[in-house]
LUMGURO-405555 format. One record per atom (N, C-alpha, C): residue in one letter; residue number from 1; x, y, z; atom name. Coordinates in steps of 0.001 Angstrom, whole numbers, m for minus. Example, Ala and Ser with C-alpha at 12.3 -4.5 7.8 and 13.67 -1.06 7.14 Angstrom:
# residues 2
("A", 1, (13190, m5690, 7800), "N")
("A", 1, (12300, m4500, 7800), "CA")
("A", 1, (13200, m3300, 7800), "C")
("S", 2, (12850, m2250, 7080), "N")
("S", 2, (13670, m1060, 7140), "CA")
("S", 2, (12900, 30, 7870), "C")
//
This chain:
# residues 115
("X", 1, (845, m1176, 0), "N")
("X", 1, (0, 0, 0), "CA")
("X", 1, (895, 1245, 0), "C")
("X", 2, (419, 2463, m699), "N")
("X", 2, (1186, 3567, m869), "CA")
("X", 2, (1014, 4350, m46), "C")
("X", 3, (2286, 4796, 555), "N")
("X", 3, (2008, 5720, 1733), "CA")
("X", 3, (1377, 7244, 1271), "C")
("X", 4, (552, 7783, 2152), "N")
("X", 4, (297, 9432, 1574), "CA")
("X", 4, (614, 10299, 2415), "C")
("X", 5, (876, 11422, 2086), "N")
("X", 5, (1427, 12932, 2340), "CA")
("X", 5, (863, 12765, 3268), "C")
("X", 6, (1155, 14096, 4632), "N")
("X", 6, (366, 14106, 5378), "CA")
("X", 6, (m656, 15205, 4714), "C")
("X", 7, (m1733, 15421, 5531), "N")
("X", 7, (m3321, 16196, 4678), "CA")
("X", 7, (m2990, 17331, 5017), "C")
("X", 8, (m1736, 17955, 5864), "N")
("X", 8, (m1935, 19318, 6462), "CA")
("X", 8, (m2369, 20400, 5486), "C")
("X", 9, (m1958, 20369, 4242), "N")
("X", 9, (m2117, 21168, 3120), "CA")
("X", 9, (m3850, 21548, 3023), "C")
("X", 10, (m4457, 20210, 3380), "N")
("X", 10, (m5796, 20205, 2886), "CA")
("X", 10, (m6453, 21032, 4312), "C")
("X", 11, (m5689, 20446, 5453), "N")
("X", 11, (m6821, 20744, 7118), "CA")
("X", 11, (m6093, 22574, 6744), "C")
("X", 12, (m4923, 23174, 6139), "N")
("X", 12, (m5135, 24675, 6551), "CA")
("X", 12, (m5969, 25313, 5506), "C")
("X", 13, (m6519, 24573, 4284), "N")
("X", 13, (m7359, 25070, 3499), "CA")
("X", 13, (m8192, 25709, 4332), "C")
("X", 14, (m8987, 24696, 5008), "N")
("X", 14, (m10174, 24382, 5963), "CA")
("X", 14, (m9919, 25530, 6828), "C")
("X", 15, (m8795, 25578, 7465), "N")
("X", 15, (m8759, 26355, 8290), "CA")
("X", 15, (m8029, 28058, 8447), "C")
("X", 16, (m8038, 27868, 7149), "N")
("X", 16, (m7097, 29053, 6805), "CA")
("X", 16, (m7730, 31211, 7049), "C")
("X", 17, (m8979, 30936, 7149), "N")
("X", 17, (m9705, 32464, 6969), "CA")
("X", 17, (m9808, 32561, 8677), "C")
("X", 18, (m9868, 31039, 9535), "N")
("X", 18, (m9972, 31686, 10812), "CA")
("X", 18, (m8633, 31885, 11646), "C")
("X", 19, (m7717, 31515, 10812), "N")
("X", 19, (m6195, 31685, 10730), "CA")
("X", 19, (m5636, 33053, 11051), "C")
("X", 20, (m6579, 33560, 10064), "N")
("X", 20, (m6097, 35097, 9070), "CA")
("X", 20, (m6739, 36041, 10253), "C")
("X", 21, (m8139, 35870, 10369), "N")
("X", 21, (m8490, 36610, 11537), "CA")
("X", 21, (m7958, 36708, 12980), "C")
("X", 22, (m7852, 35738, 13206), "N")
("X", 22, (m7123, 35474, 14534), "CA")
("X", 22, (m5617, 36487, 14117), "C")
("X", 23, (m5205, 36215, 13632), "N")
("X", 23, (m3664, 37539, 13025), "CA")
("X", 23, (m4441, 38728, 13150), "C")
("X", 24, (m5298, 38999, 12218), "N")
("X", 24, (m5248, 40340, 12521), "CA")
("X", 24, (m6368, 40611, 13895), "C")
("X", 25, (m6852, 40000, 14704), "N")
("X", 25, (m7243, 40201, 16232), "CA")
("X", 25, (m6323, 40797, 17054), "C")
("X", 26, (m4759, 40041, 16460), "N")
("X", 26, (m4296, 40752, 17771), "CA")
("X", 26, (m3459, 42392, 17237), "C")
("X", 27, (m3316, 42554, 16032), "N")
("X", 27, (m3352, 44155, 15667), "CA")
("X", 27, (m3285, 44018, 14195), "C")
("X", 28, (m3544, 45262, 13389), "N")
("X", 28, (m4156, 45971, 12179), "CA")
("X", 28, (m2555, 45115, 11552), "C")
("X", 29, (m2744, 43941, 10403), "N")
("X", 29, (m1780, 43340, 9377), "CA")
("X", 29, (m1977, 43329, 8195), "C")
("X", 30, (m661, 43333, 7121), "N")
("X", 30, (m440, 43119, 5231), "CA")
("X", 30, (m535, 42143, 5229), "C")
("X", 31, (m1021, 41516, 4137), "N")
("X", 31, (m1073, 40447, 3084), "CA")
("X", 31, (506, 39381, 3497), "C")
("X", 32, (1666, 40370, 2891), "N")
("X", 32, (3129, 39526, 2929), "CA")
("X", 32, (3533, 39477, 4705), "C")
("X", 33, (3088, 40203, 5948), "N")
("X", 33, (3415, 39827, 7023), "CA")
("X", 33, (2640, 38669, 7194), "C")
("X", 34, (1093, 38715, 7170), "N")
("X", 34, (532, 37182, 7499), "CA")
("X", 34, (1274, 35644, 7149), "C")
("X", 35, (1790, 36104, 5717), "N")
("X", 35, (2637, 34832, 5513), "CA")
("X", 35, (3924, 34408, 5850), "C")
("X", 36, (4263, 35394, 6643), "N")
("X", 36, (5635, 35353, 7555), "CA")
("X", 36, (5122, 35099, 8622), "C")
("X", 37, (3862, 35456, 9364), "N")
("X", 37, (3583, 34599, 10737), "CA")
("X", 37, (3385, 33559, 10451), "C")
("X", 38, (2235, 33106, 9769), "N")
("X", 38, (2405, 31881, 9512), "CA")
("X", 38, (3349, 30789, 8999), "C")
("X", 39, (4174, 30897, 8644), "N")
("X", 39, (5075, 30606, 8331), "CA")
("X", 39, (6138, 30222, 9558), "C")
("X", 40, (6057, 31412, 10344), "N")
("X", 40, (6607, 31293, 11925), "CA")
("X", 40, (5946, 30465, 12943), "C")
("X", 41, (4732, 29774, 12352), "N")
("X", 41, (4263, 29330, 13374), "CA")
("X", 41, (3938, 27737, 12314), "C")
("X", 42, (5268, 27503, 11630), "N")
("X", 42, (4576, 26054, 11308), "CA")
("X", 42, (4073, 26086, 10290), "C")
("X", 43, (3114, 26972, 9766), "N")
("X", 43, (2030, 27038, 8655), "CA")
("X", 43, (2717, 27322, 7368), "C")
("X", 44, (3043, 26627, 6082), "N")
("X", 44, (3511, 26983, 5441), "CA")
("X", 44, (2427, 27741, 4239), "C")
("X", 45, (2320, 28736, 3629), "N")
("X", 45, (833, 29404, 3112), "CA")
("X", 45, (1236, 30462, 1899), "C")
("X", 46, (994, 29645, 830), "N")
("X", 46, (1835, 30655, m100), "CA")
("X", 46, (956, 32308, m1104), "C")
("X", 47, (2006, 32896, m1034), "N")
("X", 47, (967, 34346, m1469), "CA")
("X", 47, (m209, 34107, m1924), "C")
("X", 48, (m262, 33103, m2659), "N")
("X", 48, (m1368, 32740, m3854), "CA")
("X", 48, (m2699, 32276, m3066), "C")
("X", 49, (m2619, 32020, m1685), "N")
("X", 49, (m3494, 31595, m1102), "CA")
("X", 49, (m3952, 32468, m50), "C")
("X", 50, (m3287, 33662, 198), "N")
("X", 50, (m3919, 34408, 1187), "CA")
("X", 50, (m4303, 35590, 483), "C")
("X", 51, (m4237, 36120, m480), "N")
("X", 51, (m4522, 36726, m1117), "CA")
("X", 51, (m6615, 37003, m1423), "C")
("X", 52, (m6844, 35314, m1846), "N")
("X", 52, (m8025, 34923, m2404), "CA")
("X", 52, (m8972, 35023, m1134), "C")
("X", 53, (m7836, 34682, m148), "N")
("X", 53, (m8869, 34136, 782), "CA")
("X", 53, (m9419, 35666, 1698), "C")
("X", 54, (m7996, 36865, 1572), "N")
("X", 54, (m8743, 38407, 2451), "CA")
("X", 54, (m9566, 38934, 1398), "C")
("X", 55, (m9923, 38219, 105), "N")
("X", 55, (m10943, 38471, m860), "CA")
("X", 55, (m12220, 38293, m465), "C")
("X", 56, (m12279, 36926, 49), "N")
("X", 56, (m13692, 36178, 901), "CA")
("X", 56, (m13443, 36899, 1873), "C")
("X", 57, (m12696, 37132, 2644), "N")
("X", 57, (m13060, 37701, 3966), "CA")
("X", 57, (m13503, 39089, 3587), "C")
("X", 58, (m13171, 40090, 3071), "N")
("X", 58, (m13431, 41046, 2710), "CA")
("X", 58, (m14835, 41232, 2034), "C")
("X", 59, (m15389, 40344, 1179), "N")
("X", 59, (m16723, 39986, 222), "CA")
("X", 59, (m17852, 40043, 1565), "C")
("X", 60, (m17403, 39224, 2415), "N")
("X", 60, (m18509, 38712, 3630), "CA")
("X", 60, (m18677, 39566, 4725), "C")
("X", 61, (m17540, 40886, 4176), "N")
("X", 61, (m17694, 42267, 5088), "CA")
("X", 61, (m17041, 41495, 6780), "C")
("X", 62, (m16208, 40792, 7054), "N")
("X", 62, (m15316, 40335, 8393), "CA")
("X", 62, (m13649, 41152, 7934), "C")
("X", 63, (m13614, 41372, 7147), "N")
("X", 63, (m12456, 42601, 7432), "CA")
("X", 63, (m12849, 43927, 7094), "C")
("X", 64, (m11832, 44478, 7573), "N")
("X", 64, (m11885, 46320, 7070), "CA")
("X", 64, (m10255, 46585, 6884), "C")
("X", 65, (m10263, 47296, 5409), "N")
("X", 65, (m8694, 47574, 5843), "CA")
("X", 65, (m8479, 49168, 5517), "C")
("X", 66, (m7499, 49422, 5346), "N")
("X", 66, (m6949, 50751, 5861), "CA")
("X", 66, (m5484, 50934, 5222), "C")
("X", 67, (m5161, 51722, 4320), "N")
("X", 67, (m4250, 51766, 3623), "CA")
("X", 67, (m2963, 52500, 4482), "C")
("X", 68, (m1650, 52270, 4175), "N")
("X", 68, (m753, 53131, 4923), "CA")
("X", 68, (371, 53225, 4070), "C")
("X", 69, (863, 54233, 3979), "N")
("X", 69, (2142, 54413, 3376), "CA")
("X", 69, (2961, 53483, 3748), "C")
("X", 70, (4035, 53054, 2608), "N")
("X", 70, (4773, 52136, 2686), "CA")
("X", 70, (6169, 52408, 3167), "C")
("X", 71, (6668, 53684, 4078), "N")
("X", 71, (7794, 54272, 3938), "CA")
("X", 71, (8644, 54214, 2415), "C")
("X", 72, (8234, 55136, 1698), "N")
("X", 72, (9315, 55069, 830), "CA")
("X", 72, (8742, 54401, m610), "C")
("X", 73, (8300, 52731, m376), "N")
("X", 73, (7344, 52104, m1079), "CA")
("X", 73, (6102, 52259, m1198), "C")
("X", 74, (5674, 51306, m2150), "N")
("X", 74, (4148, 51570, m2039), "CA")
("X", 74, (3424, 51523, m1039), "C")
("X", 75, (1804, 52335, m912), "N")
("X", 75, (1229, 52501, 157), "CA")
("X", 75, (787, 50243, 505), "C")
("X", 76, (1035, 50206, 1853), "N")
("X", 76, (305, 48892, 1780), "CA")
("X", 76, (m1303, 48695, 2308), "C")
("X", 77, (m1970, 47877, 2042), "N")
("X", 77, (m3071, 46990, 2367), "CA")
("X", 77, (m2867, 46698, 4510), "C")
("X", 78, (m3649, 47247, 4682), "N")
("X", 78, (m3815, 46667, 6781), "CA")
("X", 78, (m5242, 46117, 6402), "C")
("X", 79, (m5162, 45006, 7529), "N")
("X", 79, (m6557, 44362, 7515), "CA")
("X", 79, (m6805, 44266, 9385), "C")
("X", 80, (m8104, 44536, 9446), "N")
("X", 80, (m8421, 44131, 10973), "CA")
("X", 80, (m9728, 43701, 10985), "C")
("X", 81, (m9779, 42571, 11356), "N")
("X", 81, (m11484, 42143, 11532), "CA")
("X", 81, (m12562, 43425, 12057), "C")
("X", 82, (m13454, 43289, 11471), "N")
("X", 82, (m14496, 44125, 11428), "CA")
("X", 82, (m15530, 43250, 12892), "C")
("X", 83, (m16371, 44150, 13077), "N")
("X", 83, (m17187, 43564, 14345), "CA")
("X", 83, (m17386, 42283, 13907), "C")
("X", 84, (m18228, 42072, 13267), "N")
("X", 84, (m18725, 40822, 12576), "CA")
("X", 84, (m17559, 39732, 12387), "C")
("X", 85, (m16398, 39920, 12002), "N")
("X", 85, (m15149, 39260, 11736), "CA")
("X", 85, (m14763, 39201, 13314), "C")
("X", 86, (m14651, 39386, 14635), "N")
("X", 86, (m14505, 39250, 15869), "CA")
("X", 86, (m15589, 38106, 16174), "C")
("X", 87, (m17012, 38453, 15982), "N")
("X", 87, (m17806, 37858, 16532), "CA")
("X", 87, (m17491, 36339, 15950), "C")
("X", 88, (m17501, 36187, 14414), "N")
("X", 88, (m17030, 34907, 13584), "CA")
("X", 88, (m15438, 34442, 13894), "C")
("X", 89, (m14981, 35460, 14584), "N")
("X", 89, (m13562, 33908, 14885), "CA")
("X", 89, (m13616, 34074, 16195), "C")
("X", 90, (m14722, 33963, 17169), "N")
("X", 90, (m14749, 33648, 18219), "CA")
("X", 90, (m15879, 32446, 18192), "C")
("X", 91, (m16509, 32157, 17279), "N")
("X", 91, (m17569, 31501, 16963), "CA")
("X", 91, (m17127, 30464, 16303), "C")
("X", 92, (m15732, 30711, 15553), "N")
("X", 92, (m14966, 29724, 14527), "CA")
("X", 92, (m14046, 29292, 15879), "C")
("X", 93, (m13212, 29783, 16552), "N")
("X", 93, (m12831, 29425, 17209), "CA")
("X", 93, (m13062, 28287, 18456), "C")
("X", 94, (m14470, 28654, 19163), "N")
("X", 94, (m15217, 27755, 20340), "CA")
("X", 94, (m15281, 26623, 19293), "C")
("X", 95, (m15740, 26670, 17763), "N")
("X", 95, (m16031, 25136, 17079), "CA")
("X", 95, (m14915, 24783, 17029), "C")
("X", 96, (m13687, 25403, 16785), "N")
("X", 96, (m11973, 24753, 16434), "CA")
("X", 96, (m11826, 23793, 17471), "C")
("X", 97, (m12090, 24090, 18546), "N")
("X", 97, (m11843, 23596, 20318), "CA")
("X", 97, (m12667, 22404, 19926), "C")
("X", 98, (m13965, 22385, 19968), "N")
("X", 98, (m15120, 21381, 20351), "CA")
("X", 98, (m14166, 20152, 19419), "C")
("X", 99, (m13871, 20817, 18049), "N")
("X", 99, (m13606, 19618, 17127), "CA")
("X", 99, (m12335, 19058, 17087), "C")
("X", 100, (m11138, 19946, 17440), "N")
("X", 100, (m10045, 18954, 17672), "CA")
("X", 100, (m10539, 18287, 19088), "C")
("X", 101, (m11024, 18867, 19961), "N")
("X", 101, (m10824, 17851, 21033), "CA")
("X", 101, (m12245, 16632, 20900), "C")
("X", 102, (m12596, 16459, 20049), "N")
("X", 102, (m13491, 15429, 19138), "CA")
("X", 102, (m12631, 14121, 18767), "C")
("X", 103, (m11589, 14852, 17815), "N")
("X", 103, (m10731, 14253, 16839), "CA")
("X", 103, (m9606, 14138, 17816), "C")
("X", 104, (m9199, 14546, 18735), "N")
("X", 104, (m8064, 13818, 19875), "CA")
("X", 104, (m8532, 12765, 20660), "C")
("X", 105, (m9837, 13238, 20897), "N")
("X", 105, (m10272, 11501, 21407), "CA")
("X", 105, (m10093, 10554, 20293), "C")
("X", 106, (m10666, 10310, 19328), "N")
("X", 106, (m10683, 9167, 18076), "CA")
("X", 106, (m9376, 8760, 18214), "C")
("X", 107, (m7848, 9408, 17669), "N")
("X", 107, (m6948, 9125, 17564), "CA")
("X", 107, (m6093, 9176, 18873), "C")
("X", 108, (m6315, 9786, 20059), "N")
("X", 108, (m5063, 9698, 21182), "CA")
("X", 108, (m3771, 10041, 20841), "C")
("X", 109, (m3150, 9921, 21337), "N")
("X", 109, (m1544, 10742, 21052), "CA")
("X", 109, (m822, 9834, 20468), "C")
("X", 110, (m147, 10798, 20041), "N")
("X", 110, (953, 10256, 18543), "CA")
("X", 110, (1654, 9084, 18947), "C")
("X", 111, (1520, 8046, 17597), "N")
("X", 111, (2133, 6771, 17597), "CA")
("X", 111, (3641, 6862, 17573), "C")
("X", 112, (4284, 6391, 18844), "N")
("X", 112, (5278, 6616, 18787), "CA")
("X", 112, (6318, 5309, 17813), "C")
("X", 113, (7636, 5925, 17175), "N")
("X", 113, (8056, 5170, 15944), "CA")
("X", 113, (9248, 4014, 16576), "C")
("X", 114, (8874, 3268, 16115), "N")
("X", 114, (9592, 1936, 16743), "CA")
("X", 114, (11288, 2120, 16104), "C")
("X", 115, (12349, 2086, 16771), "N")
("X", 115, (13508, 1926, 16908), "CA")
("X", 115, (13746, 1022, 16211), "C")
//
């Protein structure tokens, strides 16, 4: 049988817009810093995908952004959840909880690799 990738690619699809909010919860962020936190935290998330996705967030009115000079460069893109975008990743969030700790019961802690 053929071994497969692990799915992480697929679970940050899934989880990727309450990702984005949660970043900008804790203060006003660009497009190219989000993918350097994430990135810092494990998440590997390439331009091409956060881009589309402060599109949806933006469409569904959960961000607001706010333009700022770029020192020097171009002005950049800030995003900060909008009321509605607070209320939804606190709402995305309590379900994040309920469901990994769902899915930690099923599986229990990591199979450790035989020597």
């Amino acid at each position: 049988m053929e071994e497969t990738p692990t799915p992480r690619g697929q679970w940050l699809r899934g989880v990727l817009d309450m990702c984005l909010l949660a970043l900008m919860a804790e203060a006003p962020v660009y497009g190219y810093e989000m993918t350097v936190r994430l990135a810092q935290a494990g998440l590997d998330v390439a331009d091409g995908s956060i881009y589309p996705a402060l599109a949806r967030l933006r469409k569904r009115e959960l961000v607001e952004i706010e333009r700022r000079s770029g020192g020097g460069g171009p002005a950049r893109t800030y995003y900060r959840p909008s009321e509605a975008g607070m209320r939804m990743l606190r709402a995305w969030s309590r379900d994040w909880g309920e469901f990994a700790t769902s899915i930690g019961s099923l599986i229990g802690p990591p199979a450790r690799e035989e020597s």
